[in-house]
Each structure stands twice: as structure tokens, then as C-alpha cells.
C-alpha positions as CSV (number, residue, x, y, z in Angstrom):
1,X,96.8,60.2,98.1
2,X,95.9,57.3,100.0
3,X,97.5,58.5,103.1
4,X,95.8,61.6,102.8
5,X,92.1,60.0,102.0
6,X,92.9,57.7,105.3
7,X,94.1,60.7,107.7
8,X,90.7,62.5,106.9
9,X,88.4,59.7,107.4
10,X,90.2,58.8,110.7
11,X,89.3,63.0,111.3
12,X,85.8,62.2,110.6
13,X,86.0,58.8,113.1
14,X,87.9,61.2,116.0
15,X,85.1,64.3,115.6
16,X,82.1,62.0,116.1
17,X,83.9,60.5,119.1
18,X,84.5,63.9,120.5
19,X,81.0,65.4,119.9
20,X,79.4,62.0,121.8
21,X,82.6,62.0,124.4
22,X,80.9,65.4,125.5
23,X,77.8,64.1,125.3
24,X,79.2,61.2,128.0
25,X,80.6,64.4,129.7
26,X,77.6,66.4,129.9
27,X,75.8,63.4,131.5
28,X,78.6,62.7,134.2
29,X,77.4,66.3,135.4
30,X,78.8,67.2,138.8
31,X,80.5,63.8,140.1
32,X,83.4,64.3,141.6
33,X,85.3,61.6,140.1
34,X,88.7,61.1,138.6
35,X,91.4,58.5,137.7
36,X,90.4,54.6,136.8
37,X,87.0,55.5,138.5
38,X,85.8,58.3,135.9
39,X,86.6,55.2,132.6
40,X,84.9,52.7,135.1
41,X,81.9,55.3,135.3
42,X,82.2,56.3,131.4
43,X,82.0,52.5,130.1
44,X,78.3,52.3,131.8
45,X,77.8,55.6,129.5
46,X,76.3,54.6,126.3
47,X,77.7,58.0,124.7
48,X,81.1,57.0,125.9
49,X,80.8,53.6,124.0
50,X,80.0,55.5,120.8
51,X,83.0,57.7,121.6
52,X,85.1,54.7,122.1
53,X,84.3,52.3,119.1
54,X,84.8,56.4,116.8
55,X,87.9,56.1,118.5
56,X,88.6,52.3,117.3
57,X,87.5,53.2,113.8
58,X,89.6,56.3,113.5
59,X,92.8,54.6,115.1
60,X,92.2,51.9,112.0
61,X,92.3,54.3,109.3
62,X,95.0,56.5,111.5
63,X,97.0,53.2,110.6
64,X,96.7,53.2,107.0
65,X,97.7,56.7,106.9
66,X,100.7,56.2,108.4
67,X,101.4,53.3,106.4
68,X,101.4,55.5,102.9
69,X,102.0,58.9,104.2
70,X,104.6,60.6,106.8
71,X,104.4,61.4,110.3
72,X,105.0,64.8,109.9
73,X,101.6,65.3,107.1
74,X,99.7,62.7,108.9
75,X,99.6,64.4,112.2
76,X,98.4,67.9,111.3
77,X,96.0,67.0,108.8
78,X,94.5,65.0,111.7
79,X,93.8,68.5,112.9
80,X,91.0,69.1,110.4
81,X,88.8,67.1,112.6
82,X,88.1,70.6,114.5
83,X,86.2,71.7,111.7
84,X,84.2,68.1,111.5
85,X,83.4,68.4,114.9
86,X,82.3,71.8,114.4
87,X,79.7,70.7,112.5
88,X,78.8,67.6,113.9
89,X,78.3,69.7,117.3
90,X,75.7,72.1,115.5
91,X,74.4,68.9,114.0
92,X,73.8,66.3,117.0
93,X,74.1,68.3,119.6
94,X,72.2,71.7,118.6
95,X,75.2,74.0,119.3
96,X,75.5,77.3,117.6
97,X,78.4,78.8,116.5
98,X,78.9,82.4,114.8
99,X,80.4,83.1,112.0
100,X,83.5,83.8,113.6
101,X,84.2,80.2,114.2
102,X,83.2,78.9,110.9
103,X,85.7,81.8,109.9
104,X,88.5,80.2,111.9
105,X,87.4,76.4,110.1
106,X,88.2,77.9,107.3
107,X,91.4,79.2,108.4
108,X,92.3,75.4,109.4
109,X,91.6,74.4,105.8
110,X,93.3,76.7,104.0
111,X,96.5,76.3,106.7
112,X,96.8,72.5,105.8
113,X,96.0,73.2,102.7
114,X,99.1,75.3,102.0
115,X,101.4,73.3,104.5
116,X,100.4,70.2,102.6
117,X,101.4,72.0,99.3
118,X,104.9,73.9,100.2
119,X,106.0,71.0,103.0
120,X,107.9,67.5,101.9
121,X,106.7,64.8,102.9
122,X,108.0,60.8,102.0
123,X,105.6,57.6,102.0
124,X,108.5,55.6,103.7
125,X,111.2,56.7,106.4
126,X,114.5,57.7,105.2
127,X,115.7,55.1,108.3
128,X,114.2,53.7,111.4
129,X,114.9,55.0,114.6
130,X,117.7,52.7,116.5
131,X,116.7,52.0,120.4
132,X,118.8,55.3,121.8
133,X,116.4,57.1,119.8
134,X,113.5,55.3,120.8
135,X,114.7,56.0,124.5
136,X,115.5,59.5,123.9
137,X,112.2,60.3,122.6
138,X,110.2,58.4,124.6
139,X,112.3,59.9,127.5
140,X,112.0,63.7,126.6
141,X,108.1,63.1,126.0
142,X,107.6,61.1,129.1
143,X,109.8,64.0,130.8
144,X,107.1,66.7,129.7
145,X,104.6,64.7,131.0
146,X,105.6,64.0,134.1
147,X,106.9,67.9,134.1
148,X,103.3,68.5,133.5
149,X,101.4,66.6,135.8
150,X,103.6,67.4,139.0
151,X,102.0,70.7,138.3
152,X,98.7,69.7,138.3
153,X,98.5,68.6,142.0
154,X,95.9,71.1,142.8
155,X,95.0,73.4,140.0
156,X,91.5,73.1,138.7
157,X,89.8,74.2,135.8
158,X,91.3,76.1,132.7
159,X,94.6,75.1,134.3
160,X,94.3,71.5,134.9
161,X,91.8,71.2,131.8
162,X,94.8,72.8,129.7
163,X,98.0,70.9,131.4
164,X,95.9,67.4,131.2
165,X,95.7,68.4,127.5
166,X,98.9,69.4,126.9
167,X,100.4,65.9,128.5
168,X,98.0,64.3,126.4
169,X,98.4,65.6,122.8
170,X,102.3,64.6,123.7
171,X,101.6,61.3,124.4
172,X,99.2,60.9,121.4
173,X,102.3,61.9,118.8
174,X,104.5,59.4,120.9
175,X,101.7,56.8,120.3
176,X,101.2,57.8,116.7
177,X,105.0,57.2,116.3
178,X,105.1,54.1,117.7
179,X,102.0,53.1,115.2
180,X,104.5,54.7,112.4
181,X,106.9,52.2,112.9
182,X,104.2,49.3,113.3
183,X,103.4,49.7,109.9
184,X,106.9,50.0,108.7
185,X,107.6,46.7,110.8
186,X,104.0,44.7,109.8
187,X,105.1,45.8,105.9
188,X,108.0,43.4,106.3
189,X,107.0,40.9,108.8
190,X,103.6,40.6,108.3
191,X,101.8,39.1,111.5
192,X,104.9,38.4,113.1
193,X,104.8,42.2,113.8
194,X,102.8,40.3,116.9
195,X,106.3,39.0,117.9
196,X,108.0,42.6,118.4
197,X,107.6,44.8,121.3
198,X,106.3,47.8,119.0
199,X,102.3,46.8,119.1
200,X,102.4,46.4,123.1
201,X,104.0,49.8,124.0
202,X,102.3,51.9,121.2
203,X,98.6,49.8,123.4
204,X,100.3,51.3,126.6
205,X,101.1,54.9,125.5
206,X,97.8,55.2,123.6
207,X,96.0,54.2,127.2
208,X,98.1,56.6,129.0
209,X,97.4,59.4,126.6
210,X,93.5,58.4,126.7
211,X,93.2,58.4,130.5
212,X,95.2,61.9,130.6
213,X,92.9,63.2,128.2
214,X,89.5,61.6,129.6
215,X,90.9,64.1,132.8
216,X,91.4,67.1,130.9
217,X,87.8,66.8,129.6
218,X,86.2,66.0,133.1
219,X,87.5,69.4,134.7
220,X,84.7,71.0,132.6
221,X,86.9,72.5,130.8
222,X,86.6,71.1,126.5
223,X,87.1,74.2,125.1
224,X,90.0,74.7,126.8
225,X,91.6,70.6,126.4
226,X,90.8,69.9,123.4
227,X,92.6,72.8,121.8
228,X,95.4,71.9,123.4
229,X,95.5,68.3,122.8
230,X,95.0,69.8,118.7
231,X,98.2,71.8,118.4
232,X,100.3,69.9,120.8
233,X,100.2,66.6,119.2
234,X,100.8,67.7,115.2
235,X,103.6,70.2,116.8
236,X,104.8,67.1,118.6
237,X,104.7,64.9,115.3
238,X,106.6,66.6,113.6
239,X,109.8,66.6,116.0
240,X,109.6,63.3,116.2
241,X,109.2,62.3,112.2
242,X,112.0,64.5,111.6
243,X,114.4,63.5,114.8
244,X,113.2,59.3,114.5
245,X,112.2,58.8,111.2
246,X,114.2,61.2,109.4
247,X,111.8,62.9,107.3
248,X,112.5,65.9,106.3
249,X,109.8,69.4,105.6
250,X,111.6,71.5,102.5
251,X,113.7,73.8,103.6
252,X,115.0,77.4,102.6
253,X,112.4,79.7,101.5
254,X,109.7,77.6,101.3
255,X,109.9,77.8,105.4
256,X,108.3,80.8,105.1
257,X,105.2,79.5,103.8
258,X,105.3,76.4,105.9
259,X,105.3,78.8,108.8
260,X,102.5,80.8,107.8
261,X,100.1,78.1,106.9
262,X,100.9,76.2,110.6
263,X,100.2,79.4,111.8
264,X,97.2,79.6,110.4
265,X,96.1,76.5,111.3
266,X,97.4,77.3,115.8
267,X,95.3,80.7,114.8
268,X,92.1,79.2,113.9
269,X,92.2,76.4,116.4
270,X,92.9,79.1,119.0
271,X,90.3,81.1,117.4
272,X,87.3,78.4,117.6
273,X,88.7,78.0,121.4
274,X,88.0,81.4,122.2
275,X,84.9,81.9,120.5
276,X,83.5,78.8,122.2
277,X,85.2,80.3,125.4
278,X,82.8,83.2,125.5
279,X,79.9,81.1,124.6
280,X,80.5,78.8,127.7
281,X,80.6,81.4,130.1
282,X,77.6,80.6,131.7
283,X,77.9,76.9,131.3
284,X,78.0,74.6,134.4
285,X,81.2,72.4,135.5
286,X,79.7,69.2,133.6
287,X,79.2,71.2,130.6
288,X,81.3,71.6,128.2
289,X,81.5,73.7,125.1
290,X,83.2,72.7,121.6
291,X,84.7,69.7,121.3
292,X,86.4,68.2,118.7
């Protein structure tokens, strides 16, 4: 229950840090910039700051989820944050939204809901992933990545905004792995966890997958990114819980309801994407719609 308690909070953290990240966005406006430039630029931004101690807070409590619940339950109930943000975006920032997209919240809710019911789930790993798993994974993710970003040479807009995203929710589950295993580690070894190599590449990847995201959202594109980012990482997750840590969703035909309530959740996330879609139409490049 703790795990559970801890994965919403760190929701909560992530939605606020989205709603003032497009705030940061909004402000940027029409600056052509990119790369180590655009977080240069964003860390004069007070709106960014917010965004980045939401992120700090969230990756705290992100911790103490992992530490008492699995990878593969953590990481989609992260995704409830949508329906936080949606909120928080009427709230702050004055954005409506129909009834269509409260509609598709709701369809998030009830989707974890029921995956959280009919799925397994274990507070500790069945086994810890050996280093030629630990190279494999971070090999095939790294792989898409790089897959990914060869094609973005050029593209702009929905394209970019949705490959940036897609790199980025990849590298978040990688990140959220490695934190996985920090906890395991720290549970054992206390501060000597400072010792391993686990803490400095889980800092690395999390970077990476912040500066691919800080990309996706400067194309203009949020409603397209963030979506994205949502199903990738959870979908992501769980591959890696099950192939590293050996955790295990219930199998037989309890997959059918599994199935149904994931799809629910991809449904409604796709849902609130497209609803904000049509809403944004008229919006300018440095504006983005929802973001979560």
C-alpha cells in the first residue's frame, strides 16, 4: 500500500512540473533553440525551476515506490498523473477541456484500477539482473533510441515532437530500472550504495531522458510528446520488470483483463491527446496544449 500511496504522490509532483514546464514553454515562444542551449535558456525561466524541483520531489517519492512495490505496477500507475495534470491545467493555467477528456481521465482510472486488481505484482524481485542483462537491456533501449533519433535529423513538429517522446519515455523506464535496483542495493548496503556504479548511471540516463524530452516539448508539439512519453515508458517498464527483475503479471485468463484495462488506460491517454489536438489547432509553435 505504501508503494502505491508513494507512486501517486510522485503523479501529483510530475503533473505540477508539467503544467509549469509548459508554462516555461509558452514563455520560450518562437526561439529557435535546441540542445544544451534550450536547459541553459530554461534555468533563467522561473517556471522551469518550479518544473525542475516538481521533478526532484516526484523522483523522491518515485524512489520509495520502487522500494515497496514492483516495476511493473509502479510505472503505469505513474500514468495517472495525466488526469492530475488535467486538472491542474484548468486550474493554473485556465485551460478548458470538454467533457470528452474528463471522459478519457476517467477511462485512465478505471484502467489502472483493474490492471492493478487482476495483475501480480511482488514488493521485492524474484532475482537481480546479472551484468549481461544489465547490458542487454540497456543495449536494446539505447538501440531504439539511437534508432529513433537518426530519424529525427530533419522532421519537425508532430514528428519530431512524437519520436523525441518516444526516445524519451524509453529512457525514463531504463532510468526507473536502474532506481529499482538502487533501492534493492541501498536496502542492503545502506550508504555504501554511494560505492556502486548503480546511483551514477541511473544520474546519467535520467539526464539523457530529460534533455530528449525538454526537445520533444520545444517543437511545439505537448500534446503530441507527452502522450507518448505516457504509454512508452509504463509499456517499457514492464518488459524490463519482467525480463531483469523477474516479476511476473498473472497469467492465463486473467490476461484478458490485464489487456483490457492497459487498453483502456493507451485509449484514454490517446483520447485526451486528441481532444487537446483539436483544441490546439490554432495555437502558435511556442504554445503548447495539455500537458501532463
Amino acid at each position: 500500500m505504501l508503494g502505491y500511496l508513494a507512486a501517486i504522490i510522485s503523479a501529483v509532483f510530475n503533473a505540477a512540473s508539467s503544467v509549469a514546464q509548459r508554462k516555461a514553454g509558452t514563455s520560450i515562444g518562437d526561439l529557435d533553440v535546441r540542445g544544451w542551449r534550450l536547459a541553459i535558456l530554461r534555468f533563467r525561466n522561473p517556471y522551469w525551476l518550479v518544473s525542475v524541483a516538481g521533478v526532484a520531489a516526484s523522483f523522491c517519492f518515485h524512489l520509495v515506490a520502487l522500494a515497496h512495490a514492483s516495476l511493473t505496477v509502479v510505472q503505469p500507475l505513474l500514468v495517472i498523473e495525466l488526469v492530475f495534470a488535467l486538472a491542474l491545467a484548468q486550474r493554473i493555467n485556465e485551460e478548458r477541456h470538454n467533457r470528452g477528456s474528463w471522459a478519457a481521465a476517467g477511462m485512465i482510472v478505471i484502467g489502472l484500477a483493474g490492471f492493478l486488481a487482476t495483475s501480480e505484482n511482488h514488493s521485492a524481485p524474484s532475482r537481480l539482473p546479472s551484468l549481461i542483462q544489465w547490458i542487454a537491456a540497456s543495449g536494446s533501449v539505447c538501440l531504439l533510441v539511437g534508432i529513433v533519433r537518426a530519424g529525427l535529423r530533419s522532421p519537425e513538429g508532430r514528428i519530431a515532437s512524437a519520436g523525441y517522446g518516444i526516445a524519451a519515455g524509453a529512457l525514463f523506464a531504463l532510468t526507473a530500472a536502474f532506481a529499482k535496483y538502487l533501492t534493492v542495493v541501498a536496502h542492503h548496503r545502506g550508504w555504501g550504495v554511494l560505492g556502486s556504479w548503480s546511483p551514477y548511471v541511473m544520474a546519467f540516463c535520467g539526464i539523457a531522458a530529460l534533455w530528449l524530452s525538454n526537445n520533444a516539448f520545444q517543437y511545439g508539439q505537448v500534446r503530441i510528446a507527452q502522450p507518448a512519453i505516457t504509454i512508452t515508458d509504463p509499456l517499457v517498464s514492464v518488459a524490463l520488470g519482467v525480463g531483469l527483475f523477474g516479476e511476473s503479471l498473472r497469467s492465463g485468463v486473467l490476461v484478458i483483463p490485464e489487456l483490457v484495462s492497459l487498453s483502456l488506460v493507451v485509449c484514454g491517454v490517446l483520447y485526451i491527446n486528441g481532444s487537446n489536438r483539436q483544441a490546439g489547432k490554432s495555437s502558435n509553435r511556442g504554445e503548447a496544449g495539455f500537458s501532463a
